[in-house]
N, CA, C and O of each residue as an XYZ file, in Angstrom:
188
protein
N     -12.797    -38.601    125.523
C     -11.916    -39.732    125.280
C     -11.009    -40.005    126.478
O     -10.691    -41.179    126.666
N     -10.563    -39.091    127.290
C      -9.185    -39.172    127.989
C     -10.561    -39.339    129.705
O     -10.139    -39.541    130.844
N     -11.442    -39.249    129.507
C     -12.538    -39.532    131.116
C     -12.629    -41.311    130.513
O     -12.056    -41.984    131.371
N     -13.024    -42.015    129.633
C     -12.761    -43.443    129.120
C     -11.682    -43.509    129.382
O     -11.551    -43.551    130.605
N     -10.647    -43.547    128.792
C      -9.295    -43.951    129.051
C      -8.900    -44.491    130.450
O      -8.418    -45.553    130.843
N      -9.474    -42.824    131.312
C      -9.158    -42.570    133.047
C      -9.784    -44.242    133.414
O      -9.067    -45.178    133.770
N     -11.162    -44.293    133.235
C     -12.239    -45.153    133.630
C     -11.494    -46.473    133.568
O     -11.263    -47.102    134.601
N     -11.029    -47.002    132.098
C     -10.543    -48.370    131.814
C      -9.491    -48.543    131.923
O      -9.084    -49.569    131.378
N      -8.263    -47.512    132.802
C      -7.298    -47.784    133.186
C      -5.846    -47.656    131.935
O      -4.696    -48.095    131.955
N      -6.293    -47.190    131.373
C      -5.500    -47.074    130.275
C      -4.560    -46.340    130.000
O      -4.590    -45.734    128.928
N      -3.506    -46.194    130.852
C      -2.576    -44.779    131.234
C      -2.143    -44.408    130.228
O      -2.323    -43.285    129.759
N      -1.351    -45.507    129.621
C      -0.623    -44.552    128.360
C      -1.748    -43.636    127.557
O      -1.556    -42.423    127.478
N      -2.807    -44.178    127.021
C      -4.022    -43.287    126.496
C      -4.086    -41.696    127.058
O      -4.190    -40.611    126.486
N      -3.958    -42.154    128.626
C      -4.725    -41.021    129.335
C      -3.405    -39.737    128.761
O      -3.672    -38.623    128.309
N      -1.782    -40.416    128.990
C      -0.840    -39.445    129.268
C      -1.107    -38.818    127.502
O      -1.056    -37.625    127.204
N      -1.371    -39.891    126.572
C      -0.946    -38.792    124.939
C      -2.382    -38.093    124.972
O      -2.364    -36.929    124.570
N      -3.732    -38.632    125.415
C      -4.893    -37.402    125.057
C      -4.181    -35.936    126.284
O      -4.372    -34.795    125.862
N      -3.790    -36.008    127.009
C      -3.713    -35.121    127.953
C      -3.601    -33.984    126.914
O      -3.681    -34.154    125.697
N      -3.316    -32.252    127.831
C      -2.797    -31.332    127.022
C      -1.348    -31.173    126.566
O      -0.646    -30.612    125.725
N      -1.314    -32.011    127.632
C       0.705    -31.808    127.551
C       1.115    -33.179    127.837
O       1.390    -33.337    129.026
N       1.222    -34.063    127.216
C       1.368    -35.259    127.116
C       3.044    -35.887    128.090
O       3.175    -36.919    128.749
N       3.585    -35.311    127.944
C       5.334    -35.022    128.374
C       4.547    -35.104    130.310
O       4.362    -35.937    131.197
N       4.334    -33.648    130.048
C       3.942    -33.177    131.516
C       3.759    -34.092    132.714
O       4.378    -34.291    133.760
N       2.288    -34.729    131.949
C       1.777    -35.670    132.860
C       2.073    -36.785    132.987
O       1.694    -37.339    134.019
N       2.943    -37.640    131.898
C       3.796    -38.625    132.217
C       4.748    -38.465    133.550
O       4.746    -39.256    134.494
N       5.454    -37.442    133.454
C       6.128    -36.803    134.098
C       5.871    -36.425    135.789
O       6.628    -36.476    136.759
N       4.116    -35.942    135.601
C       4.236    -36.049    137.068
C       3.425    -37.311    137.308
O       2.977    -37.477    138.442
N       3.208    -38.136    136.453
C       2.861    -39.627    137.106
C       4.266    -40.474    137.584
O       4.230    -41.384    138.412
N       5.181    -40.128    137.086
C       6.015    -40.789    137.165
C       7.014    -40.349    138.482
O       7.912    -41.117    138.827
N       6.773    -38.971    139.233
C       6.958    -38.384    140.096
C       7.068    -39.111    141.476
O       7.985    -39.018    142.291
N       5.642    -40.040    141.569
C       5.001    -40.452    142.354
C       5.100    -41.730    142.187
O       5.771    -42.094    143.152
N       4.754    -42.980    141.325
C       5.097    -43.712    140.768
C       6.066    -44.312    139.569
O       5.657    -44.705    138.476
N       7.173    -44.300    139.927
C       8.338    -44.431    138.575
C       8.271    -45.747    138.079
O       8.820    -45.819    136.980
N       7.699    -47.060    138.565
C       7.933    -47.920    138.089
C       7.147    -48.438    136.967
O       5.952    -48.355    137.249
N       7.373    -49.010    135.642
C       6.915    -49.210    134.814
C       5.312    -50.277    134.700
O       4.400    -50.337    133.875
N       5.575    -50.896    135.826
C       4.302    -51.539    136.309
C       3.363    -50.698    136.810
O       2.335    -51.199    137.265
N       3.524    -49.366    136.820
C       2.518    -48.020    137.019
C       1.511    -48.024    136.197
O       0.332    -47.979    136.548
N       1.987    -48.088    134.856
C       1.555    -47.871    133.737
C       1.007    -48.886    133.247
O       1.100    -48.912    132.019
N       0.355    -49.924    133.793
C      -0.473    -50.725    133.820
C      -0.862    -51.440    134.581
O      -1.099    -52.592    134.217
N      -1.024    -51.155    135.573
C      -1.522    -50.796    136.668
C      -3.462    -51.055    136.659
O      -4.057    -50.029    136.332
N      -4.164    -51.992    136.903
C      -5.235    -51.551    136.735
C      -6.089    -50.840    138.055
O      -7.238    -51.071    138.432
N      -5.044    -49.862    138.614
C      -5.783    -49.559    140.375
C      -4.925    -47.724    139.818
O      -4.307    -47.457    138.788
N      -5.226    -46.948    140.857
C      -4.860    -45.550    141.125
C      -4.333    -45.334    142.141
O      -4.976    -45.731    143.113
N      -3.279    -44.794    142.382
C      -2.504    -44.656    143.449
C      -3.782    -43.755    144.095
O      -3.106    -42.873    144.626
N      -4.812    -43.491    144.320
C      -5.309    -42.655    145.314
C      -6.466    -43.620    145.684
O      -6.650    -43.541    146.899
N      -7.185    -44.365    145.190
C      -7.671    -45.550    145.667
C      -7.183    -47.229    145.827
O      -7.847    -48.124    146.349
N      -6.194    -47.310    145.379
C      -5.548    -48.589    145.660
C      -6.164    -49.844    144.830
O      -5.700    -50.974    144.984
């Protein structure tokens, strides 16, 4: 579920299937804080 999610861009999905849901919000938000992150249809590592 959370490799779909990754695929269709679907962050919030990706952050609650995660294991630690908190966590990885957390370090997405590390890197990207702005709320337009989170829907976002690109990855900060490919653009």
């Amino acid at each position: 579920a959370i490799s779909k999610a990754r695929f269709e861009f679907r962050w919030r999905d990706q952050f609650n299937l995660a294991l630690d849901p908190v966590t990885a919000e957390e370090y997405h938000d590390e890197t990207l804080p702005a709320e337009g992150a989170k829907v976002a249809h690109f990855c900060s590592m490919c653009g």
